[in-house]
C-alpha positions in Angstrom: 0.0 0.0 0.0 1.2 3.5 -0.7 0.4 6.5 1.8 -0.6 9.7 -0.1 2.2 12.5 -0.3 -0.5 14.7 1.5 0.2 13.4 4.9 3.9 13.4 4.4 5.7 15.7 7.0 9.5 16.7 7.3 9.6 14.5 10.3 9.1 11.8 8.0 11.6 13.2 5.4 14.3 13.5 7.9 13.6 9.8 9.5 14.3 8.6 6.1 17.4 10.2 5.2 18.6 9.8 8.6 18.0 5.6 8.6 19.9 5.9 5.2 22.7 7.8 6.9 23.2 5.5 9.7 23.1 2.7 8.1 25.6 3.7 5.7 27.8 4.4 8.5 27.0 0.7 10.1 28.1 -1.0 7.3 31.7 1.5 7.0 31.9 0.1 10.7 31.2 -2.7 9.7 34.1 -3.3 7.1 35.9 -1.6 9.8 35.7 -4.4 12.3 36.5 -7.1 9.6 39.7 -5.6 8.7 39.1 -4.8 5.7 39.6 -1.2 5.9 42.5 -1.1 7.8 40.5 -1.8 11.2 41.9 -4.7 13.7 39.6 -7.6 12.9 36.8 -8.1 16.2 38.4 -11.0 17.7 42.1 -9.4 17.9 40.7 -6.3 19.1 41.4 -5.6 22.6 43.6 -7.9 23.0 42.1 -10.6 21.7 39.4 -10.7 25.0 36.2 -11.6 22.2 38.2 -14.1 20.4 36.7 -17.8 20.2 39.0 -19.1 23.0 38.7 -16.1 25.3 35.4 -17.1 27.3 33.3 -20.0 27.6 30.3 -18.2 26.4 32.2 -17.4 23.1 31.2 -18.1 20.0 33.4 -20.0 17.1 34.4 -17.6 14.4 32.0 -18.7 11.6 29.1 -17.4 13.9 29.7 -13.8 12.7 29.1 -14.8 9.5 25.2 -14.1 10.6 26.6 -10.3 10.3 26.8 -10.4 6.7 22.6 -11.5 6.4 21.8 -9.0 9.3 23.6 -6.1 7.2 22.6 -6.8 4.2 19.0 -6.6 5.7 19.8 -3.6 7.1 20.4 -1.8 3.7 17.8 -3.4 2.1 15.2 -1.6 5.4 16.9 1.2 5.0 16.4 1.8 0.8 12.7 0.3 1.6 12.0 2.8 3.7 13.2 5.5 2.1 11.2 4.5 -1.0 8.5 7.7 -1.5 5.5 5.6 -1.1 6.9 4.7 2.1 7.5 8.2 3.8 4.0 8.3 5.8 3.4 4.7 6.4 2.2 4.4 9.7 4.0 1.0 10.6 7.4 2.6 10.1 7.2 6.0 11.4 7.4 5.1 15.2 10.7 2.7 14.0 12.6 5.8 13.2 14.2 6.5 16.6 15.5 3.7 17.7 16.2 2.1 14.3 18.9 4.8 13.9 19.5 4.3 17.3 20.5 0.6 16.8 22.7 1.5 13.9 25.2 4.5 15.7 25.0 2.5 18.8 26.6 -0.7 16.2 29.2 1.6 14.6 30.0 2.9 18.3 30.5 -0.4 19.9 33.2 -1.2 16.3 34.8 2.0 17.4 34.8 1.0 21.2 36.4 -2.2 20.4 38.9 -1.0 17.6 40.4 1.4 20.3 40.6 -1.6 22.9 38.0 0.1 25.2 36.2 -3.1 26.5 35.1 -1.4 29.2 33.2 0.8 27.3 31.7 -1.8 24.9 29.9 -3.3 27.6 27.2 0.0 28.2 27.3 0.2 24.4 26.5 -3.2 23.5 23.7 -2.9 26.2 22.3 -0.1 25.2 22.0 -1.9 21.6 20.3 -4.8 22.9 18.0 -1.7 24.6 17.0 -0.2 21.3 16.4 -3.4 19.9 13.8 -4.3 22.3 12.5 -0.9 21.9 11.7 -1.7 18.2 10.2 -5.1 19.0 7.9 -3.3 21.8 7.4 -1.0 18.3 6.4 -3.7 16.7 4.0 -5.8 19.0 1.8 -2.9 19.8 0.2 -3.2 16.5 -3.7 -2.5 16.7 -5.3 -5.4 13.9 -8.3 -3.6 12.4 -7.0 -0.4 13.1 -3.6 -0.6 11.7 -2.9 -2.1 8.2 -2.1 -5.5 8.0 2.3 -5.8 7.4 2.9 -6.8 3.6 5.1 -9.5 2.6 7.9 -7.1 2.4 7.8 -5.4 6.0 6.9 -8.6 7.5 10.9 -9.8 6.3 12.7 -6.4 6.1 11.0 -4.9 9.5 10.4 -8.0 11.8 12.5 -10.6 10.1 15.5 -8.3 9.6 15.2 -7.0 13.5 14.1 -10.2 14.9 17.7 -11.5 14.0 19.6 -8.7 14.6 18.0 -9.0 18.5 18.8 -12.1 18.5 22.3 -12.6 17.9 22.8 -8.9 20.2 21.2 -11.0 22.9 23.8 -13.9 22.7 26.7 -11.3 22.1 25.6 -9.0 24.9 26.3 -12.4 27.5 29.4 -13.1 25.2 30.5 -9.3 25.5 30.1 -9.3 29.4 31.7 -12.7 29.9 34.6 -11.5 28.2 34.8 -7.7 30.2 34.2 -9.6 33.1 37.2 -11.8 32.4 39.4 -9.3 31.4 39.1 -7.1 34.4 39.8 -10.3 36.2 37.0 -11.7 37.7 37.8 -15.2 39.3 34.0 -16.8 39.2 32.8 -16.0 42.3 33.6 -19.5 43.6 31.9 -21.5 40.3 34.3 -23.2 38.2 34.4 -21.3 35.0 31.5 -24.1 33.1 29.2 -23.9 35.8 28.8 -20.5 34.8 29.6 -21.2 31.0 26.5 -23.7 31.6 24.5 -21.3 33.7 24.7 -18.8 30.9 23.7 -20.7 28.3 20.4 -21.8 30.2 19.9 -18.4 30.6 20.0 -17.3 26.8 17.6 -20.1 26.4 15.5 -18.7 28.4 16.0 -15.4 27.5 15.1 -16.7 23.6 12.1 -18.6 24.8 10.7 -15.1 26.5 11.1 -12.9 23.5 8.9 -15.4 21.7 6.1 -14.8 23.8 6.4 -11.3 24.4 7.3 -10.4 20.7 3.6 -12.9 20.1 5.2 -15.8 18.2 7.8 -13.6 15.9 10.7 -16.1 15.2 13.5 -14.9 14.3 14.7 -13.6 17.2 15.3 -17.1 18.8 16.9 -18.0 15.4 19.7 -16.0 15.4 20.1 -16.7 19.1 20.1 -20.4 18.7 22.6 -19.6 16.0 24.9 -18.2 18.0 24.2 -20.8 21.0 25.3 -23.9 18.6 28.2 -22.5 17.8 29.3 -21.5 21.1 29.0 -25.6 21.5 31.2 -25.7 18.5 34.0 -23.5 20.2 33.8 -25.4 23.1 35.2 -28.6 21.1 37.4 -27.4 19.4 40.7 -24.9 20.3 42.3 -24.1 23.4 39.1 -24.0 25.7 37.9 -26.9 25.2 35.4 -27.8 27.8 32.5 -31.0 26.9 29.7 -30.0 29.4 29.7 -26.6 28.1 29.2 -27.6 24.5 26.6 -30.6 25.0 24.0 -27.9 27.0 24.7 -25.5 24.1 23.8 -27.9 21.7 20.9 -28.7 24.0 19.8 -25.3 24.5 20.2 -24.6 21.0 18.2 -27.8 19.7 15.5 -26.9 22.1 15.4 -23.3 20.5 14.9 -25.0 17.2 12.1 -27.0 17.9 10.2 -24.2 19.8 10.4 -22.2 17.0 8.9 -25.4 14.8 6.2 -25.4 16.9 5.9 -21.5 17.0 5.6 -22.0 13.1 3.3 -24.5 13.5 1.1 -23.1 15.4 1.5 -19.6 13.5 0.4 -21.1 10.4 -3.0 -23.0 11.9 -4.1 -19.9 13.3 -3.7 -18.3 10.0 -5.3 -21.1 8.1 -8.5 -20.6 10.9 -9.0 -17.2 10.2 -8.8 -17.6 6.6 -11.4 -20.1 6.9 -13.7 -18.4 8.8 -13.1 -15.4 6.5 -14.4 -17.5 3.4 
């Protein structure tokens, strides 16, 4: 559906150039934190404390490959929403703050990193995860009947594209604090360091499970987080920190992520296939 230039204000002109702007500058942070502008690849930054091997709660390298898909999903919002038919739609005007919020708060956290200020990641990478859940609250509070139903199109560039960007900021924000934590020294607290390897995994399984319900079935959230939970398992069998019951409850946490978003699916779709029954 397209929204009649009549209802278009500058608000919504400078939304849209300002979600182009920022995500612009995401991505040069982006290529900034691969290296490939010169920047110290992520996991040799700060010396090395968000490598694969520097916590148990740390992901294998190929897990950040889910960086390329959320960016490229980024852009792709970002030229959507910028499109003039899009400029007074009513289901992406209230995205605009914290949609550029997410995107500075990304490059900042690169920046935070590249000049070995873990401390300083830690705020940034929370705040992050903050706007994120800000723009699946956005989302949720849609009125049916009142609002227009999300086309194919928002439904995988708004809540798809978000969905996994939450969830893999939700598994790095507990990999980001594990590894601050570590760095400034912190001895465990008396737990061995995979009871709370273990302990943190159940609680980003949890964590995954919750934003399901609260976000009313929306699945890509606990996608990207079981993403990033399996291949935590994966670090922790292979390299220098190398620890078996950390790995099997990733994989078990992760499996059982998988299988409640099956039956999230599942359930989705005979819900839909009732209404459009009852419609006929």
């Amino acid at each position: 559906m397209r929204y009649s230039n009549d209802s278009v204000t500058r608000a919504d002109r400078v939304r849209q150039v300002g979600v182009v702007i920022c995500a612009a500058l995401a991505l040069v942070g982006a290529f900034v934190g691969s290296g490939a502008a010169g920047g110290t690849p992520i996991a040799e930054a700060a010396g090395g404390a968000l490598s694969a091997d520097s916590t148990m709660v740390a992901p294998a390298g190929p897990a950040f490959s889910i960086w390329s898909v959320i960016y490229v999903g980024l852009i792709a919002y970002a030229v959507y929403q910028a499109l003039p038919g899009r400029a007074a739609d009513p289901l992406l005007r209230p995205l605009g703050i914290p949609v550029i919020a997410s995107l500075l708060l990304n490059a900042a956290w690169i920046l935070s990193v590249q000049f070995d200020a873990l401390w300083l990641s830690v705020p940034l990478i929370v705040l992050l995860l903050i706007s994120l859940l800000w723009i699946l609250g956005v989302l949720r509070r849609r009125r049916p009947g009142v609002e227009p139903s999300r086309s194919p199109a928002q439904a995988l560039l708004v809540d798809g594209v978000f969905g996994l960007y939450l969830g893999w900021v939700t598994i790095a924000t507990v990999a980001n604090i594990a590894a601050a934590l570590t760095a400034a020294g912190f001895a465990g607290g008396g737990l061995s360091p995979e009871a709370w390897g273990i302990a943190l995994l159940v609680v980003a399984g949890l964590l995954g499970v919750g934003l399901l319900l609260w976000s009313r079935g929306r699945m890509a959230a606990l996608l990207s987080l079981g993403w990033g939970v399996a291949w935590i398992g994966v670090s922790r069998t292979t390299g220098s920190l190398v620890a078996p019951p950390v790995a099997t409850t990733a994989f078990v946490v992760a499996g059982a992520l998988l299988v409640v978003a099956i039956g999230a699916a599942v359930l989705t779709g005979l819900r839909f296939a009732r209404s459009r029954r009852r419609a006929a």
